[in-house]
N, C-alpha and C positions, 0 to 999 in steps of 0.2 A: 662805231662804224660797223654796218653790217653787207656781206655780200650778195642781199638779194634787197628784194624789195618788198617792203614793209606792206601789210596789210594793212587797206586804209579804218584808221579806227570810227565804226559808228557814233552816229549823233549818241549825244548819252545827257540828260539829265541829273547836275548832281546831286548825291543823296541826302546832303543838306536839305537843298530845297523837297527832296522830295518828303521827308520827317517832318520839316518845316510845313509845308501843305496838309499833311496827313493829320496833324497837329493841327490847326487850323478847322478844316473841316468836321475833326472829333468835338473841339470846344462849340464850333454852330450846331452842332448835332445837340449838343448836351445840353446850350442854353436853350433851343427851339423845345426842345424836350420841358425842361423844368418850367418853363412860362407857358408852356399853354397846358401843363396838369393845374401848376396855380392859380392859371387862371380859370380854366373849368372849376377847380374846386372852387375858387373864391364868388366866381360866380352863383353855381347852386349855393354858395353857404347864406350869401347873401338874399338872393330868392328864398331858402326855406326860413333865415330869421322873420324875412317881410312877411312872410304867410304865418308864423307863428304870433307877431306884430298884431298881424289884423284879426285872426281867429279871436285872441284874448281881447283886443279892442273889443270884437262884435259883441262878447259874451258881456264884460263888461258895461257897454251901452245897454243891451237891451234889459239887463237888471235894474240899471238908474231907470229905464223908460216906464218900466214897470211898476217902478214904487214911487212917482213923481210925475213921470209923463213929459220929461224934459231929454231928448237928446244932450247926451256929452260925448267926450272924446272924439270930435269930428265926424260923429255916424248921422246917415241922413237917410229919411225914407223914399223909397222908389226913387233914386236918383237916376237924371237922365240918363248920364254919362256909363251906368249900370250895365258889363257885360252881360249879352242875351243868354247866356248859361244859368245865369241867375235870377235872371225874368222870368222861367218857365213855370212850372209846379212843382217848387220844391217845399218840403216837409218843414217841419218845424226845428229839423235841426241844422246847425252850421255849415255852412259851405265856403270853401275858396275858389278864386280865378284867379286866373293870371291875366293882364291886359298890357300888351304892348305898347300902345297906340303911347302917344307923347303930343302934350302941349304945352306951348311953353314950356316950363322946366317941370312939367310934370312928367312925369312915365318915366319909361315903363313903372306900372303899379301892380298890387298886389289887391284883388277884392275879398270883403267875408260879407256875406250876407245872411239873414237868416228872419222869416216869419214871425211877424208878431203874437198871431193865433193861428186858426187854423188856415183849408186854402182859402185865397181869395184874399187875406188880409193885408197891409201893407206890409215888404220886405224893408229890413233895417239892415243898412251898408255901411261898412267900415272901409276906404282908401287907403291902403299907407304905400305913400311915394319910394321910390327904389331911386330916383337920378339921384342923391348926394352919393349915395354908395354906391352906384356904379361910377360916377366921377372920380368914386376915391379909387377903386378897381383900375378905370385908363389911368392914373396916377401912377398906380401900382406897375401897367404894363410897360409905363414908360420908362419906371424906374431898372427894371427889369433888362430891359431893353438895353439903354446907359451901362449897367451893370455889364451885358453879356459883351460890349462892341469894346470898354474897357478892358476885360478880363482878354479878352482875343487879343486886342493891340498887346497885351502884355504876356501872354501864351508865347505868340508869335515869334518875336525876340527871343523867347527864354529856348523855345524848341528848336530856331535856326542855331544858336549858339552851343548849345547841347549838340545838334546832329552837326554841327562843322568841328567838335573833339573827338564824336567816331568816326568820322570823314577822315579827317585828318590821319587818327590812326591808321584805316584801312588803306589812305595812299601811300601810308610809307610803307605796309606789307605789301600792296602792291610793287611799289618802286623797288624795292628789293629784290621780290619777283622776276621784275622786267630785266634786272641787272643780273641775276644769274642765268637769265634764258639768252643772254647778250652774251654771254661767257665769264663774268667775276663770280666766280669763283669762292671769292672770299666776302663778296657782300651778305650782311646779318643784319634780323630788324634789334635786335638786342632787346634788353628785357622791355616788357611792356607795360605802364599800369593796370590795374583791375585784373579781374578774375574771372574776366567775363568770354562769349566766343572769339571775340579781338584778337586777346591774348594768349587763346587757344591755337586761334589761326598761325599769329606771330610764330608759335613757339614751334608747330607745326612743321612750317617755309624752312626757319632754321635749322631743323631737325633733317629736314627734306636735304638742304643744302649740303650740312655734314655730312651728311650717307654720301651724297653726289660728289661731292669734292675728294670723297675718301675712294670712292670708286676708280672715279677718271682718274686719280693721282695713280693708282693703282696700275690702271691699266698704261699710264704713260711710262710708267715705271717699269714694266715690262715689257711695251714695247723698244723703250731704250736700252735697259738691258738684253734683250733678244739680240738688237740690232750691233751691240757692241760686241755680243758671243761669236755672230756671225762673220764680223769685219777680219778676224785673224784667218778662220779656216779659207773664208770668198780670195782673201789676196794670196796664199796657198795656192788654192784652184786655178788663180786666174795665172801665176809662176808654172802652177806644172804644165800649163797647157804649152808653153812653151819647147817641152820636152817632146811633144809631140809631132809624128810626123806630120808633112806636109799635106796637105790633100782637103777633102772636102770634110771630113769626119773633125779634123782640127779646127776648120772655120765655125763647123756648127757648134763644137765645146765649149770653143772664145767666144762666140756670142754669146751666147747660154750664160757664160759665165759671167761676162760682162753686164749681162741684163739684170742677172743676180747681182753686182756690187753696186750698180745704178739704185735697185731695189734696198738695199741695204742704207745707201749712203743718205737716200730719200726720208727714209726712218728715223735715222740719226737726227737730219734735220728738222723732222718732225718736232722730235724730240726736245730738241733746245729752242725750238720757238713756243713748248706747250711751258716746257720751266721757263720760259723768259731770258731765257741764257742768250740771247743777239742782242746787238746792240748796233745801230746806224755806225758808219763811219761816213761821215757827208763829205761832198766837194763840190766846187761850182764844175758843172760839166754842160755842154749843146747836148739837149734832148734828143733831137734826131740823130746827132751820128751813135749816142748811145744805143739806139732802139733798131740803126741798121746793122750794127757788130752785132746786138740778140740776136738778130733776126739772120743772119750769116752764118754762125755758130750754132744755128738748129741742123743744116746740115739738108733741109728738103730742097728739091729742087722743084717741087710743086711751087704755082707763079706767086709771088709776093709781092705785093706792092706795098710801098710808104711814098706816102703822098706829103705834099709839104715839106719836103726833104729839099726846094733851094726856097731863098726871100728869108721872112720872116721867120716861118718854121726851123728852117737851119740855122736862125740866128739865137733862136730862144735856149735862154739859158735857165736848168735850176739846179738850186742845190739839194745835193741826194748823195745817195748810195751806190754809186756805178753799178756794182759788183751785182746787191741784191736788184736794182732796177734791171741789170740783162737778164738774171735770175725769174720774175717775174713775166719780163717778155717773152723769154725763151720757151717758160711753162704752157705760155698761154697759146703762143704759136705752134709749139706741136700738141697741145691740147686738140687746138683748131685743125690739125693735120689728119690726129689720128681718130677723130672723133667726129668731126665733121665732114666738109666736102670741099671743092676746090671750087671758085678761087678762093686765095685766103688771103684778105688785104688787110693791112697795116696802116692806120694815120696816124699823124700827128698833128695835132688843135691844140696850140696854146704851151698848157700846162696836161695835154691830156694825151694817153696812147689809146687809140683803139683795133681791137683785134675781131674781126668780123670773116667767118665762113659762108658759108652755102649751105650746110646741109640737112639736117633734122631739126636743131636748134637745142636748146638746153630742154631737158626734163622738165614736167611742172615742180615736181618734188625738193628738183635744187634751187630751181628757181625760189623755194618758198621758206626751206630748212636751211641752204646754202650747201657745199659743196660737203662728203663724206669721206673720208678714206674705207681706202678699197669698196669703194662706190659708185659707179660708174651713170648708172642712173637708167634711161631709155639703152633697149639693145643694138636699138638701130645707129647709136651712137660708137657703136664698136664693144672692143676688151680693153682692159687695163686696169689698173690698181686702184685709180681714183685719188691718185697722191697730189697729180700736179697741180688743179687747183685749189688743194687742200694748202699747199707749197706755198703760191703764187699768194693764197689770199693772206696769209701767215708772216710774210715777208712783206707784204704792202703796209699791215698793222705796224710791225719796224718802223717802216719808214713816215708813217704818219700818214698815209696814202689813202684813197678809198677806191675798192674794187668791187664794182657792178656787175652783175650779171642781168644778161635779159637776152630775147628772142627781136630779130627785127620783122616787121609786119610783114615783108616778101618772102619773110623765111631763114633760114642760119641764125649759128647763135654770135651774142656780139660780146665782148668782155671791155669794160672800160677803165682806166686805169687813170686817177685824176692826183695828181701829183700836189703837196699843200703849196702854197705861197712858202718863198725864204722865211 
């Protein structure tokens, strides 16, 4: 239970997925990478064996032609089919092409050509076909391919399930987190495995928690102490005022003085609701008439209304804490008194009390952090200690209760007080 309201938490993708993606994207990275160097490579490797094919074919030919006059090894003279690079006037020594062109299952091919005698004589051409070995290549990219859409299907899994154990960890440092900025005090992520920044963080939180928990004990410890020093000398005070004459000078001391024991006995209270020292004492009681005795016993005579006080509303019963539930009203209503502006109306809805002023409205600051001792928050909201509804929201905790804070849209502030089911 918190007495303000929550800021809404942004869309957030989680960081599963998001490792899981990033994961993903690296393995297409990597396969796109590796198949198209193999395949460049495999491609020129296979082009330069084809031109080495045919260079050694043509040499070979033209030495049979020479000593026999019989083409072999598939070599033919001035062949149609004969890229025009090697048509022109070339020397007597070997040349290759490369030729695209594709028929039927021929091509892409590799040419060597090379002169019989001098210019002018027939050129003698060597073809060696490249389609088996480029089919074996798409073979290869397809294989490839298989390979990389596999490897990913199987990355994938392995990296969602990996980034959902540092997920995981990182929500419970979180959750732990979130429960001591709620106020426990004593929530710890306790040890964590690995060695890694996780475990760092964890150790960190905890680390952080200890200092805090030892601090605020500290300081509650001294406020309760303080407050018990001063309970003996304040009822002193408030006895010798007694002694004193009559007159104006004695009303202003007993006030004084009184304001100090109020202030005192506030601390106190303080005090045992931060140890946890209250404890409910429940009863079935009617809501409203509990909330017009608060409301009576604040003593203002600024206009008050509760509404719903005959029918149903005065019929509604729950069970509670009398005592701290006028306690709570009581806070809330001279809160609204001294801090706010007049009117200051009081309802009752249900199972709920509400306490709504006029005048400035609540702070942003409490509205977001909740309320502070000795914190008053905007000045236009007056003086004061900043106790009561440090009080009020301390005592609804008791009772299982949740208390709101908020601004209404026309203006003043509203406190709502929603009391649980029996």
């Amino acid at each position: 239970m918190r007495p303000y309201r929550r800021l809404p938490r942004p869309d957030r993708v989680s960081l599963r997925w998001k490792i899981a993606a990033l994961a993903a994207a690296t393995a297409c990275l990597v396969a796109v990478a590796v198949g198209v160097l193999v395949h460049v490579w495999t491609a020129s490797d296979i082009r330069s064996r084809a031109g080495m094919r045919a260079f050694n074919g043509v040499y070979s030919a033209m030495d049979a032609y020479r000593h026999t006059g019989a083409l072999t090894g598939g070599a033919r003279l001035d062949p149609a089919d004969l890229p025009a690079v090697l048509r022109g006037p070339i020397d007597g020594e070997r040349h290759t092409a490369y030729d695209g062109r594709i028929d039927d299952n021929v091509g892409p091919s590799v040419w060597a050509a090379q002169r019989i005698a001098g210019p002018g004589s027939p050129v003698l051409a060597v073809q060696v076909n490249m389609s088996p070995e480029l089919h074996d290549l798409r073979r290869l990219d397809m294989s490839m391919a298989v390979a990389s859409l596999v490897s990913l299907a199987a990355a994938v899994p392995l990296a969602a399930w990996g980034a959902g154990l540092l997920g995981r960890r990182l929500r419970r440092v979180s959750e732990t987190a979130g429960r001591i900025s709620a106020g426990d005090l004593d929530a710890r992520t306790g040890p964590t495995k690995g060695g890694d920044e996780v475990a760092e963080i964890a150790a960190t939180v905890d680390l952080m928690a200890d200092s805090l928990g030892r601090r605020l004990r500290t300081e509650r410890r001294f406020t309760a102490d303080v407050a018990h020093e001063l309970r003996t000398p304040v009822g002193g005070l408030l006895a010798a005022t007694d002694l004193l004459p009559a007159g104006e000078t004695e009303d202003l001391v007993r006030g004084r003085v009184r304001d100090l024991r109020a202030l005192v006995e506030d601390l106190l209270e303080i005090s045992r609701l931060d140890a946890g020292a209250e404890h409910a004492v429940r009863a079935h009681v009617p809501l409203a008439a509990v909330v017009r005795e608060a409301v009576a016993r604040t003593g203002f005579d600024a206009p008050v209304t509760v509404t719903g006080a005959r029918g149903a509303a005065d019929a509604e019963t729950v069970e509670t804490d009398p005592r701290r539930l006028e306690r709570i009203v009581g806070n809330l209503v001279v809160n609204a008194h001294r801090h706010g502006a007049a009117p200051v109306e009081v309802t009752v809805e249900g199972r709920s009390v509400v306490v709504r002023d006029h005048g400035a409205g609540f702070p942003p600051d409490l509205l977001r952090e909740g309320p502070r001792r000795f914190h008053t928050g905007a000045a236009e909201r007056g003086s004061g200690h900043g106790l009561g509804l440090t009080i009020a929201l301390g005592q609804a905790r008791v009772l299982g209760a949740e208390l709101r804070l908020d601004n209404a849209p026309d203006g003043g502030a509203v406190a709502t007080l929603h009391l649980p089911a029996s």
